[in-house]
VOFI-111127 format. One record per residue: residue in three letters; y, x, z of N, C-alpha, C in turn. Coordinates in Angstrom, 3 decimals, decimal comma. Example, Ala and Ser with C-alpha at 12.3 -4.5 7.8 and 13.67 -1.06 7.14 Angstrom:
% VOFI-111127
ALA:-5,690:13,190:7,800:-4,500:12,300:7,800:-3,300:13,200:7,800 $
SER:-2,250:12,850:7,080:-1,060:13,670:7,140:0,030:12,900:7,870 $
***
This chain:
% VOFI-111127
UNK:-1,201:0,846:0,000:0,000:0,000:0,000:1,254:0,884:0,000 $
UNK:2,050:0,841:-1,039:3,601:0,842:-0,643:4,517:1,193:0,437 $
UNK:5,175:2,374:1,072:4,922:2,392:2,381:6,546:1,281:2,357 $
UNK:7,667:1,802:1,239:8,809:0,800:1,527:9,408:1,090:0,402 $
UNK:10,519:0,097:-0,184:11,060:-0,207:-1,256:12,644:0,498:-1,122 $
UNK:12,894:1,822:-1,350:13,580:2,496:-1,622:15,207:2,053:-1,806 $
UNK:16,313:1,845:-1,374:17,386:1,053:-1,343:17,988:2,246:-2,884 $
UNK:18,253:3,391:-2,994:18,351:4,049:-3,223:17,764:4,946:-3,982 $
UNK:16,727:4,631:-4,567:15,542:4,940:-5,334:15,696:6,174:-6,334 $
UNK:15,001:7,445:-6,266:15,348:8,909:-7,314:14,401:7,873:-8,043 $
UNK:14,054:6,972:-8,623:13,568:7,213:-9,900:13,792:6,701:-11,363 $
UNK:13,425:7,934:-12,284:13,829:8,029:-13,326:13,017:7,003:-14,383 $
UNK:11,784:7,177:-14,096:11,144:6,372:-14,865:9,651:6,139:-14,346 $
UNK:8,682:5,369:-14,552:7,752:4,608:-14,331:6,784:4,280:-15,013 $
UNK:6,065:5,024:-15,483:5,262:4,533:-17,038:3,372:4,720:-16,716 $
UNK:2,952:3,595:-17,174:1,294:4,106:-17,517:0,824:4,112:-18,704 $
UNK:0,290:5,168:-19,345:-0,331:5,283:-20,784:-1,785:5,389:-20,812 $
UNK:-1,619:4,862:-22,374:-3,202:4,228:-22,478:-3,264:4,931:-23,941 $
UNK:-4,439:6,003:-23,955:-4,600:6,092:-25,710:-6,239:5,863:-25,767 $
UNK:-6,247:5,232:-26,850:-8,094:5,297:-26,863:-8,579:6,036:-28,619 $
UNK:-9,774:6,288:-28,579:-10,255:7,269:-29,977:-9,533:6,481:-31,247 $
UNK:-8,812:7,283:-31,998:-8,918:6,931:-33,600:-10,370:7,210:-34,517 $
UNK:-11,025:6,672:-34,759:-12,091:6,959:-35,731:-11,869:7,616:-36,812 $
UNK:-11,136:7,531:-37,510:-10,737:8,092:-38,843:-10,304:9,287:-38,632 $
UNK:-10,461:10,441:-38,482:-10,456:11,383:-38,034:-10,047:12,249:-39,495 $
UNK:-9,190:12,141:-40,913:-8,539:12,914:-41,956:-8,165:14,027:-42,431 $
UNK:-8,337:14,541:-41,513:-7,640:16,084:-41,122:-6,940:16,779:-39,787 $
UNK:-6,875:18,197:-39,518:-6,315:18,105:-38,258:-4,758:17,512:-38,054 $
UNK:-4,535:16,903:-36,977:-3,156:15,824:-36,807:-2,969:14,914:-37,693 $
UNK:-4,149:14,592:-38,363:-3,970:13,223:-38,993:-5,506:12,566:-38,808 $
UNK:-5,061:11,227:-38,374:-5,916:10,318:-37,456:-5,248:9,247:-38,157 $
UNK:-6,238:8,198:-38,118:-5,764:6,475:-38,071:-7,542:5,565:-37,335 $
UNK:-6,422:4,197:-37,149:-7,764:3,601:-36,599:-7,453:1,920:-38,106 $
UNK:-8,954:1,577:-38,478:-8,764:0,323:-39,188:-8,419:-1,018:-38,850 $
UNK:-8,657:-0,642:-37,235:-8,217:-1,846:-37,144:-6,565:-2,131:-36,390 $
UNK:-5,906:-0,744:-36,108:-4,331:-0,862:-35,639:-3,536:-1,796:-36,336 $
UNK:-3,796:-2,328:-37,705:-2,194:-3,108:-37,810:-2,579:-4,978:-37,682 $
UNK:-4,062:-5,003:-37,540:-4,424:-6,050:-37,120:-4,014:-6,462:-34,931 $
UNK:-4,623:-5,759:-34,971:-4,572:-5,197:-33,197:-3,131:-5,071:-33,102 $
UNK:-2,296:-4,439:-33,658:-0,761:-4,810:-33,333:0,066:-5,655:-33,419 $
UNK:-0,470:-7,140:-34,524:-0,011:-8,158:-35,042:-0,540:-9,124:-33,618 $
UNK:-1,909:-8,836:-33,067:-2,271:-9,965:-32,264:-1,772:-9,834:-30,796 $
UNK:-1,496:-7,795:-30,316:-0,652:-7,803:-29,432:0,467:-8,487:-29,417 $
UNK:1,225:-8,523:-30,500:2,678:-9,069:-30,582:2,567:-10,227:-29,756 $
UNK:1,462:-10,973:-30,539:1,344:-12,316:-30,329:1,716:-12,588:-28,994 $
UNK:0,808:-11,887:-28,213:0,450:-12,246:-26,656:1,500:-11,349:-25,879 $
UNK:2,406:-10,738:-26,325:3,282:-10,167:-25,056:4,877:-11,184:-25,617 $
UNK:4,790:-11,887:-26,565:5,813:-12,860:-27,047:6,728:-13,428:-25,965 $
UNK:5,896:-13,580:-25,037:6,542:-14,827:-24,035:7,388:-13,686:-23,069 $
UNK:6,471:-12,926:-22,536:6,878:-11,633:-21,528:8,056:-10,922:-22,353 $
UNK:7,539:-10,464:-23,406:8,678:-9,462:-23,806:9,135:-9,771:-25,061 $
UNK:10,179:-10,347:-25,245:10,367:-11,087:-26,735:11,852:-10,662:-27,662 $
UNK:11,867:-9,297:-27,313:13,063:-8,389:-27,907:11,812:-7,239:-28,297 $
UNK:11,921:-7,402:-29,510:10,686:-6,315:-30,443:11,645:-5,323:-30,980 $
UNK:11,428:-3,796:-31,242:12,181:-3,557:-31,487:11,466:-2,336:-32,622 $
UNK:11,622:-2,249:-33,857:9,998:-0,969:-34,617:11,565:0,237:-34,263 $
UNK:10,493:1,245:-34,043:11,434:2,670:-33,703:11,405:3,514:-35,057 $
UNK:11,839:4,564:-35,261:11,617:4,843:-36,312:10,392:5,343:-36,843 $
UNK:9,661:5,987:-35,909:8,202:6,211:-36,338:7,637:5,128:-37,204 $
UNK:7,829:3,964:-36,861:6,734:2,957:-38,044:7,045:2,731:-38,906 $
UNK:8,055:3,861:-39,869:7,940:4,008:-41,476:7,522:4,960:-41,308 $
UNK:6,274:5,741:-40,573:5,744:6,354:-41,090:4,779:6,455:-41,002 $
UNK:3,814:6,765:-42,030:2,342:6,474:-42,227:1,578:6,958:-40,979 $
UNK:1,175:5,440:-40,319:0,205:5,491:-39,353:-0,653:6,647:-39,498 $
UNK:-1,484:7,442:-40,292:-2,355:8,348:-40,033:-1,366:9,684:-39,829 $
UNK:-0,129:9,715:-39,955:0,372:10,994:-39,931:1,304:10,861:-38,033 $
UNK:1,122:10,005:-37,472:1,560:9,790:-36,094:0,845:8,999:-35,415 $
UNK:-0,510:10,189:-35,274:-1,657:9,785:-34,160:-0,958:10,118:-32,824 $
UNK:-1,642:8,670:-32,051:-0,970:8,527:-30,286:0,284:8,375:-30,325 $
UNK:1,081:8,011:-31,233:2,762:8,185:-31,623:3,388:6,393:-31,147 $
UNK:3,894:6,344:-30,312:4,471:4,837:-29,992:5,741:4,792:-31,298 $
UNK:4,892:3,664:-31,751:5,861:2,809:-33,394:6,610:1,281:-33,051 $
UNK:6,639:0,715:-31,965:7,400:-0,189:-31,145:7,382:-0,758:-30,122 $
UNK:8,604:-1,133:-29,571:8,769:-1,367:-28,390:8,973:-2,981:-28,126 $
UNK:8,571:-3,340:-26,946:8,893:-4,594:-26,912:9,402:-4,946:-25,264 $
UNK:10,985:-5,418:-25,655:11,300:-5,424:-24,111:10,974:-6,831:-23,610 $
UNK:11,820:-6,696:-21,855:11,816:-8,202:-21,376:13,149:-8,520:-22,089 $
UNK:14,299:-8,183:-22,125:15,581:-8,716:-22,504:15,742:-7,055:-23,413 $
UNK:16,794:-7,889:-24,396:17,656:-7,134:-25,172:17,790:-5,634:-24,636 $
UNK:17,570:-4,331:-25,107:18,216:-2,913:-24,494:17,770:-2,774:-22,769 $
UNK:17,016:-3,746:-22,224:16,316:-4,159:-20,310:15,019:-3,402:-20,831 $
UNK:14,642:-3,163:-19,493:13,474:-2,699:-19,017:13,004:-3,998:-17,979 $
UNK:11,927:-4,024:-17,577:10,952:-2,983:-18,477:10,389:-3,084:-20,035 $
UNK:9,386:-2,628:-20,527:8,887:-2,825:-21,744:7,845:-2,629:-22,007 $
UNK:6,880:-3,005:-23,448:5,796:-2,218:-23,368:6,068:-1,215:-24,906 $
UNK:5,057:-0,233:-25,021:5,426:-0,004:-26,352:3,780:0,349:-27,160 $
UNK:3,946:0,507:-27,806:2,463:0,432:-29,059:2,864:1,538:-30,451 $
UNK:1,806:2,078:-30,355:1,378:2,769:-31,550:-0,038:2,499:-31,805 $
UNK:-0,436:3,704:-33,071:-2,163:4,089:-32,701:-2,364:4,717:-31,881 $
UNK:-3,230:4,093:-31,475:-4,015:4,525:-30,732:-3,322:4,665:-29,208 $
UNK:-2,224:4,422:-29,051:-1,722:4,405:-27,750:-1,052:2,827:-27,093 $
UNK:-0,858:2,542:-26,208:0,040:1,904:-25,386:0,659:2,082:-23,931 $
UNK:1,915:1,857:-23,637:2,376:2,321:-22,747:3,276:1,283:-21,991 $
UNK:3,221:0,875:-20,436:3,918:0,448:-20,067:5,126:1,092:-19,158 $
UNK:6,320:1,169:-19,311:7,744:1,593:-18,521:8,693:0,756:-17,628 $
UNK:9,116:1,346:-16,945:10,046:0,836:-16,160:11,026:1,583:-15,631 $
UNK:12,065:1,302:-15,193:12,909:2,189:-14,700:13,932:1,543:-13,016 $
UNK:14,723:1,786:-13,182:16,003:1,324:-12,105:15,106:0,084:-11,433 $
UNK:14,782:-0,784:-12,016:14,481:-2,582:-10,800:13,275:-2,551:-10,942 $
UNK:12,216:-1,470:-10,601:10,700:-1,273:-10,675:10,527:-1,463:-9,269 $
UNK:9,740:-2,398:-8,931:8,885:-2,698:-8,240:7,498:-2,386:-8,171 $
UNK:6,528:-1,974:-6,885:5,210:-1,401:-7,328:4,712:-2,849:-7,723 $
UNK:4,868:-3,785:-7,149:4,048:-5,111:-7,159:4,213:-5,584:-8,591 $
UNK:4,949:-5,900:-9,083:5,276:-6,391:-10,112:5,387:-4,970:-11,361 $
UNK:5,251:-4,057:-11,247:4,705:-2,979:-12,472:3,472:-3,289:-11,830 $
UNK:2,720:-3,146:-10,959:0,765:-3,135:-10,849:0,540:-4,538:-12,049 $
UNK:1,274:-5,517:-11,897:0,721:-6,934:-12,697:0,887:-6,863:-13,895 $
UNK:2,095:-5,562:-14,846:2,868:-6,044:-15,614:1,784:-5,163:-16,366 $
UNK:1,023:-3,617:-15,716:-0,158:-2,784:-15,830:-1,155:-3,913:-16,417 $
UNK:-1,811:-4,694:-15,388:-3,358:-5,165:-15,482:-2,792:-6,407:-16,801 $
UNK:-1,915:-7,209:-16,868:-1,637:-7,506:-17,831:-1,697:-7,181:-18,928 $
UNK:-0,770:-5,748:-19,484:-0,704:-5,307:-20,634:-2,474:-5,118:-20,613 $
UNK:-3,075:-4,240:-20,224:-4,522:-3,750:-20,612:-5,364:-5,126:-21,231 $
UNK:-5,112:-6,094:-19,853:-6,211:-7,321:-20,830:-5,276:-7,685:-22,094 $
UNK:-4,080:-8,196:-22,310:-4,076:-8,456:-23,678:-4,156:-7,075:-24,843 $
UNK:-4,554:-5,757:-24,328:-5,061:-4,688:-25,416:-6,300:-5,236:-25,836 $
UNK:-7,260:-5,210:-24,659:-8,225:-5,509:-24,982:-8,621:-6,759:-25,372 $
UNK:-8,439:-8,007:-25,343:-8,362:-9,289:-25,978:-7,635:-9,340:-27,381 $
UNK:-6,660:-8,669:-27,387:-6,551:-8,426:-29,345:-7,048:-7,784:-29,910 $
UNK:-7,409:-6,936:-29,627:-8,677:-5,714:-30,672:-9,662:-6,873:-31,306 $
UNK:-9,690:-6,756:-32,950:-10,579:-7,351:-33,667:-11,872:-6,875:-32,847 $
UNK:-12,326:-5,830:-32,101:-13,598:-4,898:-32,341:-13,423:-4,540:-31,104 $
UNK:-13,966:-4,868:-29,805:-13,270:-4,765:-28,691:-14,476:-3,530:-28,505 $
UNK:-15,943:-3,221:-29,029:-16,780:-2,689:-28,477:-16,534:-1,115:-29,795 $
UNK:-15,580:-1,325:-30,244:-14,804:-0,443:-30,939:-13,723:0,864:-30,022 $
UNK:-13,063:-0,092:-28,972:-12,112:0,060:-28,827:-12,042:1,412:-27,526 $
UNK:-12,832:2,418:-27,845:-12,800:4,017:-27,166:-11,602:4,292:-26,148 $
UNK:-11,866:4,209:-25,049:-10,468:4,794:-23,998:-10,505:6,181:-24,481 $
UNK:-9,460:7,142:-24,431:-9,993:8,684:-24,313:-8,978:9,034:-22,671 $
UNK:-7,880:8,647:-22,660:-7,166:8,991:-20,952:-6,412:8,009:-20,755 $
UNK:-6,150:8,113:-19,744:-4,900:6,801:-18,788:-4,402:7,554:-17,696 $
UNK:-3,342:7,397:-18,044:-2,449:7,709:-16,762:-1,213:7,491:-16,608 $
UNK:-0,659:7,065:-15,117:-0,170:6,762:-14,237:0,784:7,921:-14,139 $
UNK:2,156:7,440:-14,309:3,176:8,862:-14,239:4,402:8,447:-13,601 $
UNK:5,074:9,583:-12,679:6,079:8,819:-12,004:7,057:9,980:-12,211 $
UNK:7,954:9,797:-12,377:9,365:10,787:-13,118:10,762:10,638:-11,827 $
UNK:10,966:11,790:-11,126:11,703:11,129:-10,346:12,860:12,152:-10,356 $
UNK:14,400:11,575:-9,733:15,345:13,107:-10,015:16,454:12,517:-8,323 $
UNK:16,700:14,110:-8,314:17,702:14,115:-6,833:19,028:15,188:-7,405 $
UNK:20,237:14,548:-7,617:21,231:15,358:-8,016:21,316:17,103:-6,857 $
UNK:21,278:17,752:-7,664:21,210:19,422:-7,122:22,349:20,738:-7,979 $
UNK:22,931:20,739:-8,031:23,962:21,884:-8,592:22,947:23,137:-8,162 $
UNK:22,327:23,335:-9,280:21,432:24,717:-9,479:21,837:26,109:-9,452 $
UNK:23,054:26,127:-10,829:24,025:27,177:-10,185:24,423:27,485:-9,601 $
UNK:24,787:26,234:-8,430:25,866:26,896:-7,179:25,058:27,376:-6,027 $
UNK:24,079:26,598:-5,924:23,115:26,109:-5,219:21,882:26,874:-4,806 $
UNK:21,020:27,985:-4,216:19,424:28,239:-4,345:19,055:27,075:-4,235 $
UNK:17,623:26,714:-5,362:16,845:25,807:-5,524:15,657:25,917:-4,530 $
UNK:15,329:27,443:-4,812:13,814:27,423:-3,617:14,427:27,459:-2,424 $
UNK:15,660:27,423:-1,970:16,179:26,770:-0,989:16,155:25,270:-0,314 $
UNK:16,479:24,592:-1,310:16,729:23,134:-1,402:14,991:22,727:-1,394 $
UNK:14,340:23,250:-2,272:13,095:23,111:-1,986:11,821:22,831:-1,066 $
UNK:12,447:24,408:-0,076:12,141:24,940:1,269:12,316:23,542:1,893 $
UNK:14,493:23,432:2,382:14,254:22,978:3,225:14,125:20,826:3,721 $
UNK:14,291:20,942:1,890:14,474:19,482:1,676:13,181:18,711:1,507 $
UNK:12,089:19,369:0,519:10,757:19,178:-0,046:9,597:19,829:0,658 $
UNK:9,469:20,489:1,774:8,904:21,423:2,428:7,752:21,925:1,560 $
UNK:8,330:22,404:0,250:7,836:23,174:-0,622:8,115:24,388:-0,941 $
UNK:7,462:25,857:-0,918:7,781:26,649:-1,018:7,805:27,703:-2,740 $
UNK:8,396:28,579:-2,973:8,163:29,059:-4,020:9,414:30,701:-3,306 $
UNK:8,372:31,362:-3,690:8,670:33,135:-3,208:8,853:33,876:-4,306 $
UNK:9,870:34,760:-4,862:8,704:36,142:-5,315:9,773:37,525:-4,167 $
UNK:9,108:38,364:-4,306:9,750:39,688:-3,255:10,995:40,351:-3,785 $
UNK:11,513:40,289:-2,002:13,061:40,098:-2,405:13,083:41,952:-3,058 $
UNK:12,638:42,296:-3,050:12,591:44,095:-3,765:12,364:43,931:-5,703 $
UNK:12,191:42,754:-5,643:12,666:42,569:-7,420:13,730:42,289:-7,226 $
UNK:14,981:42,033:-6,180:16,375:41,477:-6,949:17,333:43,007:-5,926 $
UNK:16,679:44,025:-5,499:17,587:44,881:-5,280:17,729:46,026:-5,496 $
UNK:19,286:46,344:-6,162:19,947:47,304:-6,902:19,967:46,656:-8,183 $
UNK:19,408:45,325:-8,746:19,011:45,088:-10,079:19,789:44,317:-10,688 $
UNK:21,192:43,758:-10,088:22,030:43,263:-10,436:21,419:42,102:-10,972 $
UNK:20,066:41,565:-10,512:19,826:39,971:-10,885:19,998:38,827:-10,070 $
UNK:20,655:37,876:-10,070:20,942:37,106:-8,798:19,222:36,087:-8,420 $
UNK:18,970:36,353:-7,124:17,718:35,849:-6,528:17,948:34,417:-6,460 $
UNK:18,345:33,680:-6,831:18,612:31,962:-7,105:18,368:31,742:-8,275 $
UNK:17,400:31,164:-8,503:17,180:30,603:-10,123:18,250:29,823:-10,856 $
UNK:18,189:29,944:-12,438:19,305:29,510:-12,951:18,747:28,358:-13,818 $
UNK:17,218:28,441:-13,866:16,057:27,774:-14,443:14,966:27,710:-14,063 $
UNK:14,384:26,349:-13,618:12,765:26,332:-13,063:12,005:25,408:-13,798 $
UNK:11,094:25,824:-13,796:9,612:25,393:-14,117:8,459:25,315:-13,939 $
UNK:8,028:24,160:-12,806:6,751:24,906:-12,279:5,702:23,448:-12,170 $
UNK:4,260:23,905:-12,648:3,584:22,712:-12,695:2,163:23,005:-12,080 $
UNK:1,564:22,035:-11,792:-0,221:22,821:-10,775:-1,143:21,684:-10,827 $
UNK:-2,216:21,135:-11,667:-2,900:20,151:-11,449:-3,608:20,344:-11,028 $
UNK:-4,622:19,411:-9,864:-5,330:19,532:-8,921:-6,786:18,283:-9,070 $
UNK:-7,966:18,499:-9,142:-9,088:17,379:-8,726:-9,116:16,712:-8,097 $
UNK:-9,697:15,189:-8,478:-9,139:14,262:-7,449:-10,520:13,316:-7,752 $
UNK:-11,173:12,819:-6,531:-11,851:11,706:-6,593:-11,154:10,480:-5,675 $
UNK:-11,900:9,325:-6,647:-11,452:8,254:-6,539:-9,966:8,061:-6,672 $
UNK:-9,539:8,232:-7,875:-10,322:7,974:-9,175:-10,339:9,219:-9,913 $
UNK:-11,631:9,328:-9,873:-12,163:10,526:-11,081:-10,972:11,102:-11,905 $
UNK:-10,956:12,303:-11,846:-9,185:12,576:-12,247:-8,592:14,127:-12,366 $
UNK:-7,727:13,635:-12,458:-6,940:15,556:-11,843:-5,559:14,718:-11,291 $
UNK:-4,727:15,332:-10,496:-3,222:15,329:-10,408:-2,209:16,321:-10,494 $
UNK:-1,508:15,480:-10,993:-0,670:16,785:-11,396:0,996:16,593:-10,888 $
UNK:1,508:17,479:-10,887:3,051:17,596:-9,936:3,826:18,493:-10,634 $
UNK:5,014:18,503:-10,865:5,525:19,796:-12,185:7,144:19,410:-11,125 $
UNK:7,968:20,227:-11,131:8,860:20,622:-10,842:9,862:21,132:-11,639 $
UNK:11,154:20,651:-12,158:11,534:21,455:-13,497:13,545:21,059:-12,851 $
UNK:14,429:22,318:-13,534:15,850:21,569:-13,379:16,229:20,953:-14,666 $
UNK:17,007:20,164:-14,501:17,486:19,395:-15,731:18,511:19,075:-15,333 $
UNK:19,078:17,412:-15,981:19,689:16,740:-15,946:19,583:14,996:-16,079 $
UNK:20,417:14,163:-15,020:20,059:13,053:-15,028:21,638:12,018:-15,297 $
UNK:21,187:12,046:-15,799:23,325:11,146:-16,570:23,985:12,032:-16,877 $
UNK:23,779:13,249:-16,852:24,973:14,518:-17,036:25,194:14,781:-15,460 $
UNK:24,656:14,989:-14,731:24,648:15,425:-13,394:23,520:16,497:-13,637 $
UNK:23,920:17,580:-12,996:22,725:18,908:-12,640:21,859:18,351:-11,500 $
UNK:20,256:18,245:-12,128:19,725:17,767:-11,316:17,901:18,499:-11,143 $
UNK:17,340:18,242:-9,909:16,045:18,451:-9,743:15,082:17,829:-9,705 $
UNK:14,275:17,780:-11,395:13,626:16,529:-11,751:11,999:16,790:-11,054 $
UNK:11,381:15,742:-11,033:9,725:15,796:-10,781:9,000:14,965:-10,678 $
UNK:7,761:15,354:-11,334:7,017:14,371:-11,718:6,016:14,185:-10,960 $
UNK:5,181:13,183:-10,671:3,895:13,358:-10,055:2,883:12,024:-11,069 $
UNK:1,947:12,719:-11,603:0,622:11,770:-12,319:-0,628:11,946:-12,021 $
UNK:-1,439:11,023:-12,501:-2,260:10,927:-12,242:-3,451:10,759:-13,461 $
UNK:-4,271:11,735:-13,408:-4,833:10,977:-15,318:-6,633:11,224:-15,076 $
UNK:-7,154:10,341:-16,358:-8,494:10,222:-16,331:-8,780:10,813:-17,506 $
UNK:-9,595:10,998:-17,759:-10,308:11,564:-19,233:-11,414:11,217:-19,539 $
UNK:-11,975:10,876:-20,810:-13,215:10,818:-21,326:-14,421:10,167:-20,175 $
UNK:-15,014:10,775:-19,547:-15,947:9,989:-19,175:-15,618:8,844:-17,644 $
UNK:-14,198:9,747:-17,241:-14,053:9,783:-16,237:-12,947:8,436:-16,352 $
UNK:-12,678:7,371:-17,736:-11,928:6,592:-17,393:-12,672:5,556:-17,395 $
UNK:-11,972:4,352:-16,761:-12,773:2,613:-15,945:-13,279:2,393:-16,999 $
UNK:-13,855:1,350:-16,942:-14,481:0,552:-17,819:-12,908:-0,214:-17,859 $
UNK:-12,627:-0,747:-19,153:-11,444:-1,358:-19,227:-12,028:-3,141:-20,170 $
UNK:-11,112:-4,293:-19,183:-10,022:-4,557:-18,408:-10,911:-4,295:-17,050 $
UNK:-12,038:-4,691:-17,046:-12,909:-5,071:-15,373:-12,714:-3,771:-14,268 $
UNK:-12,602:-2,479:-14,633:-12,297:-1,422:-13,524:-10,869:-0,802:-13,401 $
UNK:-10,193:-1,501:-14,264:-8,819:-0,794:-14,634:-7,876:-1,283:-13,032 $
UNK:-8,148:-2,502:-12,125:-6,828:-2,799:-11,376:-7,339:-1,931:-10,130 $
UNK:-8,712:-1,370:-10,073:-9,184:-0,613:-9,036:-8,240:0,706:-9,481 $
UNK:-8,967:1,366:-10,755:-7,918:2,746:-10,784:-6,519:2,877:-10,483 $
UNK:-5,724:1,714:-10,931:-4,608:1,877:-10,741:-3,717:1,574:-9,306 $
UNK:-4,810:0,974:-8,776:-4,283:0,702:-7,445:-4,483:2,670:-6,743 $
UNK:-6,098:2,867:-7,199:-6,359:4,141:-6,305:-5,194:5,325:-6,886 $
UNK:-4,670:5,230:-8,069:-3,664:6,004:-8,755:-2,499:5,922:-7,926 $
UNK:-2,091:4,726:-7,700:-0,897:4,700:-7,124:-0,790:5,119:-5,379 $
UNK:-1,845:4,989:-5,199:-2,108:5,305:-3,675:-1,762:6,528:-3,348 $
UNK:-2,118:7,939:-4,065:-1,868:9,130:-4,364:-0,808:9,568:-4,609 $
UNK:-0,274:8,903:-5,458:1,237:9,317:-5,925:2,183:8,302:-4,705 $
UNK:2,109:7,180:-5,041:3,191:7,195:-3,736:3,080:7,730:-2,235 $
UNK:1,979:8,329:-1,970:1,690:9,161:-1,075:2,047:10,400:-0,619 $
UNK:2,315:10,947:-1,957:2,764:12,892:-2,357:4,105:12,225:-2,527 $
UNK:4,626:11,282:-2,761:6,245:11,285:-3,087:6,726:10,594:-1,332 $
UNK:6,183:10,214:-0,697:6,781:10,245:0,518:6,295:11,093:1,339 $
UNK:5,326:11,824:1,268:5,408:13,141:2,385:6,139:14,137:1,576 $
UNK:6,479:14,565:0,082:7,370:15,600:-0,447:8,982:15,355:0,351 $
UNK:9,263:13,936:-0,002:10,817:13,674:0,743:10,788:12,933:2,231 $
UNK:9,800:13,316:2,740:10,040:12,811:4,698:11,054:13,636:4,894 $
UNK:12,219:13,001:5,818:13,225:13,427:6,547:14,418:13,220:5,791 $
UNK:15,317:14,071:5,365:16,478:13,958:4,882:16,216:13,174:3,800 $
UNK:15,665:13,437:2,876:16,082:12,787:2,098:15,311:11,661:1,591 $
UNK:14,444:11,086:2,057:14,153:9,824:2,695:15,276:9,108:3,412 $
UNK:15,689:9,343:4,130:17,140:8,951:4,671:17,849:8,495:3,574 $
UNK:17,935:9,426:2,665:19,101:9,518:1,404:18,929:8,174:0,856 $
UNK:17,707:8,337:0,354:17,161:7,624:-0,779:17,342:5,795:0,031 $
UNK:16,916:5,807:1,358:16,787:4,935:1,966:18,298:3,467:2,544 $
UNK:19,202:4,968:2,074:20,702:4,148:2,530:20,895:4,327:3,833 $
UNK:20,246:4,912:4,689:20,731:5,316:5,629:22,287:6,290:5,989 $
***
């Protein structure tokens, strides 16, 4: 469960992806499946009511076999609103951002999957290859001005070292000016890996310290889909909102919280 609903919320974005096998296998990076533009006509159908601002991106003038796993449209709840879902071959993806709720993304999840699988002409066709559960989150940080493995240390009680005898006499300043750091880890229940990446960026044009935490399945290791899919994603989310409130206990939990 959810431990609490964030007044203040770092997050950036909210998404679970779904790609399953293309059969047609053409050459390397070119894939198609026969039955995608059928399967995308009957998705339409059924997310009509939910999300009824369609929108083709520019990818879908281009030949389905040359943008395998490539999302070719989107379909929101309202006009330019989130959330949405979006569709290519061989992929689908649900997003959310700013007014994400876990309760209502878990439904908007087990939803999208059964109407994937209820439009597929060929449902015993229809090959998972991964799924996963991704959470994108950012805390404004002035990097330049700022040590990061500082902020890190004492904000994230995460550490990152190297010896202070590389930055002396060497005229290199020991505060990063750029980070990048990622570590996936094994995970049962649900059969998996997780993964956590750490990177600086930017979030509106603010210098900021972005991070991700997911969760993914592979090949043998994903549900049976729709019937095992609301178990994984519940056990998915359990994990990740788990590592994202013991990473920010204390201050900035506070932050985030409106305190």
């Amino acid at each position: 469960m959810p431990r609490k609903d964030l007044k203040n919320k770092p997050l950036v974005e909210a998404m679970l992806e779904l790609r399953w096998v293309l059969p047609d296998q053409q050459s390397p990076g070119m894939a198609s499946d026969p039955h995608y533009r059928l399967l995308l006509g009957r998705f339409s159908e059924r997310v009509q009511k939910d999300y009824p601002a369609h929108e083709p991106l520019p990818t879908s003038t281009i030949p389905d076999s040359m943008v395998p796993h490539t999302v070719q449209h989107r379909f929101r709840a309202t006009p330019n609103g989130w959330p949405l879902l979006q569709m290519g071959p061989g992929i689908v993806t649900v997003n959310d951002t700013a007014g994400y709720t876990w309760t209502d993304f878990q439904k908007r999840c087990e939803t999208a999957v059964r109407w994937l699988v209820d439009a597929h002409p060929s449902p015993s066709a229809l090959k998972f290859q991964d799924v996963t559960l991704r959470y994108i989150d950012a805390v404004a940080f002035d990097y330049k001005a700022a040590n990061l493995f500082d902020f890190l240390r004492d904000k994230m009680k995460t550490t990152f070292a190297l010896p202070d005898s590389l930055f002396v006499g060497a005229e290199v300043a020991s505060s990063p000016a750029s980070f990048h750091w990622q570590a996936s880890f094994e995970k049962k229940e649900p059969d998996g890996t997780v993964t956590i990446r750490f990177a600086t960026g930017a979030r509106e044009g603010q210098a900021s310290l972005i991070w991700e935490t997911l969760v993914q399945s592979t090949g043998a290791q994903v549900p049976s889909m729709p019937a095992e899919f609301p178990k994984w994603l519940e056990s998915a989310h359990d994990i990740t909102d788990d590592w994202f409130f013991k990473l920010i206990e204390g201050d900035l939990e506070r932050r985030f919280s409106g305190e």
